[in-house]
N, C-alpha and C positions, 0 to 999 in steps of 0.2 A: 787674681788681682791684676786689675789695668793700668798700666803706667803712662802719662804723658812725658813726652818728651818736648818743652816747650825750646825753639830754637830760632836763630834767625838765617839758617843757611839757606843757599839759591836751591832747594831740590825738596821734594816732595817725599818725605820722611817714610811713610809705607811703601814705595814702589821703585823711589828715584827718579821718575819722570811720568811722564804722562800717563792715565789712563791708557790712551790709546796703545800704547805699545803693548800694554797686556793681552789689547783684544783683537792685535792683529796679527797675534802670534798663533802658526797652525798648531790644530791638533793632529793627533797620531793619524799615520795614515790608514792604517787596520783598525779599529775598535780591537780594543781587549777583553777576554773575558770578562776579567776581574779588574777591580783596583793595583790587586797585589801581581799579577802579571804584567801591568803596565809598568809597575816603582821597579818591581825586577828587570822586566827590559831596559828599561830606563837604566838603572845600575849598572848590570851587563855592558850597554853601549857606550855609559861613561869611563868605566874601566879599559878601554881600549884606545881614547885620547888624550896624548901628550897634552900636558896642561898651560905647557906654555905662559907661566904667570908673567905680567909686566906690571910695573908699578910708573907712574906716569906723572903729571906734571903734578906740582901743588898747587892747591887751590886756593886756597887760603891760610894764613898762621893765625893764632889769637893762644890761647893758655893750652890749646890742641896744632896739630899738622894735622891737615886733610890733601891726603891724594888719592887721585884717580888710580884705581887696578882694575887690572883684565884677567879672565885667565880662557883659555881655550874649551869650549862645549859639544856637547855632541850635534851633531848637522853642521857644523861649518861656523855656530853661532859664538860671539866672544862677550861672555857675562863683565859686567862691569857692576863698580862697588869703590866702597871708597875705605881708604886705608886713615887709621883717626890715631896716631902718638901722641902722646905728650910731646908740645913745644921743647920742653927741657928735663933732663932725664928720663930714667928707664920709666918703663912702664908698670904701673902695681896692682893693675886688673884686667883682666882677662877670660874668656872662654875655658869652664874648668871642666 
């Protein structure tokens, strides 16, 4: 089942920004045998960087907060994403 999420935020809801960042992002520099050799290195290497989380300005309030977070990647790269609370009180859903 497909869900739309109909919104009016500044950001492009599947990616967070452009296209282009997707496809200017390298691939590995060895070919992997496998898929699963690659997710493994992949894991391996992320387990080795301090994550370094930062949570950053707010973007906007409405019946939600959205802020900007980072947190540290492997190659030197810093993933970004956005952090979504409720304006007022706790929060009642979540990632289970």
């Amino acid at each position: 089942m497909t869900s739309t999420l109909v919104h009016d935020f500044p950001f492009d809801r599947p990616t967070g920004g452009p296209s282009t960042i997707c496809s200017s992002i390298p691939g590995p520099p060895v070919r992997p045998r496998t898929l699963d050799d690659f997710w493994r290195a992949q894991y391996r290497a992320a387990l080795e960087v301090a994550p370094e989380p930062q949570v950053g300005r707010l973007v906007e309030e409405r019946d939600v907060r959205v802020f900007e977070v980072s947190h540290a990647s492997v190659g030197g790269v810093r993933v970004s994403g956005w952090l979504v609370p409720p304006a007022e009180g706790p929060a009642e859903h979540g990632p289970s």
